[in-house]
Phi, psi and omega in degrees: 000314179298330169314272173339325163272330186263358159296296157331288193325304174281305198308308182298310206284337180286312164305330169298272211340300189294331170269331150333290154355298190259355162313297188274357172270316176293316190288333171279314165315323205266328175292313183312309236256327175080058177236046201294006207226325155301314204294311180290284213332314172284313237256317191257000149289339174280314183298297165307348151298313161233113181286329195274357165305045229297293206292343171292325173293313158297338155296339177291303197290300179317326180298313179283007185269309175318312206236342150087063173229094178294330166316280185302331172278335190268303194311315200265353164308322171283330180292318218263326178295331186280330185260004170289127175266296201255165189295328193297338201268340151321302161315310182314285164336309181275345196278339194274305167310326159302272181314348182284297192266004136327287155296344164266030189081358212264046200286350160287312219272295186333303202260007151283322161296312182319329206282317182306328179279337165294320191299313189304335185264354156285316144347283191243046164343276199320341163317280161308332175308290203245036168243115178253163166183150175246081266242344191290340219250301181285344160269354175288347199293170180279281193331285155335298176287358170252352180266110155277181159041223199289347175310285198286315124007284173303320154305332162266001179292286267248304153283337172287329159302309154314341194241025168053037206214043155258131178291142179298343188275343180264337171296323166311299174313315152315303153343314203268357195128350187248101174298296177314328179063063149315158164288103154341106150310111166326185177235174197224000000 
């Protein structure tokens, strides 16, 4: 009989597992695809399965950053604060929140956090080092193609520093504050 319950047991966990999966598969399919109203759908039945999921859940976040639903990004933004381990996912947290006030516009908030988030990696290399993300799903988005002028500027510096793909004399500038990378006046 204890066989038979601890049989039970596993089958059923094999079965949550395989569907938690293919769960987080539709849902990334659906993003990709900019099918953002599938995509949570799929992104919050794999999230009630696991809550504890730290990249699903920033993938969640990312989504709602996409269709520009501030409820749902503020709410589930603390939860994504309580379940971070490793440093790189720290990064995960500022990119998200940077973009979040990016996108309102919110450019006092934007470069302070940026700022906080430069300390930390002066810190905490490894915050930047071991941080991936695919930055392509969220500029097809409407918001993104509607965040003009300094906003939009700083958000692609600001990812191209994540994606390590700053020449070094413009990542030290960045580093130091200049989000925008103006052009360097000659000198006469």
């Amino acid at each position: 009989l204890i066989f038979a319950v601890f049989a039970g047991y596993f089958a059923f966990q094999q079965v949550t597992e395989n569907r938690y999966e293919k769960l987080k598969e539709q849902a990334h399919f659906y993003f990709r695809q900019s099918s953002y109203k599938r995509a949570i759908q799929y992104y919050e039945q794999a999230f009630s399965i696991d809550s504890k999921d730290f990249s699903l859940l920033a993938e969640l976040l990312e989504v709602y950053l996409a269709v520009q639903d501030d409820q749902k990004f503020n709410e589930k933004i603390t939860h994504l604060e309580k379940i971070y381990v490793e440093d790189y996912e720290k990064t995960t947290i500022y990119y998200l929140k940077i973009t979040y006030s990016l996108f309102k516009q919110e450019l006092k908030t934007a470069k302070s956090l940026l700022k906080d988030y430069l300390a930390l990696v002066k810190e905490t290399p490894l915050a930047l080092v071991h941080f991936s993300w695919d930055f392509s799903d969220i500029k097809r988005s409407e918001i993104y193609k509607n965040t003009e002028g300094e906003a939009k500027t700083i958000f692609d510096n600001f990812t191209n520093y994540l994606n390590k793909r700053l020449d070094e004399p413009k990542k030290i500038r960045f580093e130091a504050g200049d989000y925008i990378l103006k052009q360097e006046q000659p000198e006469k």
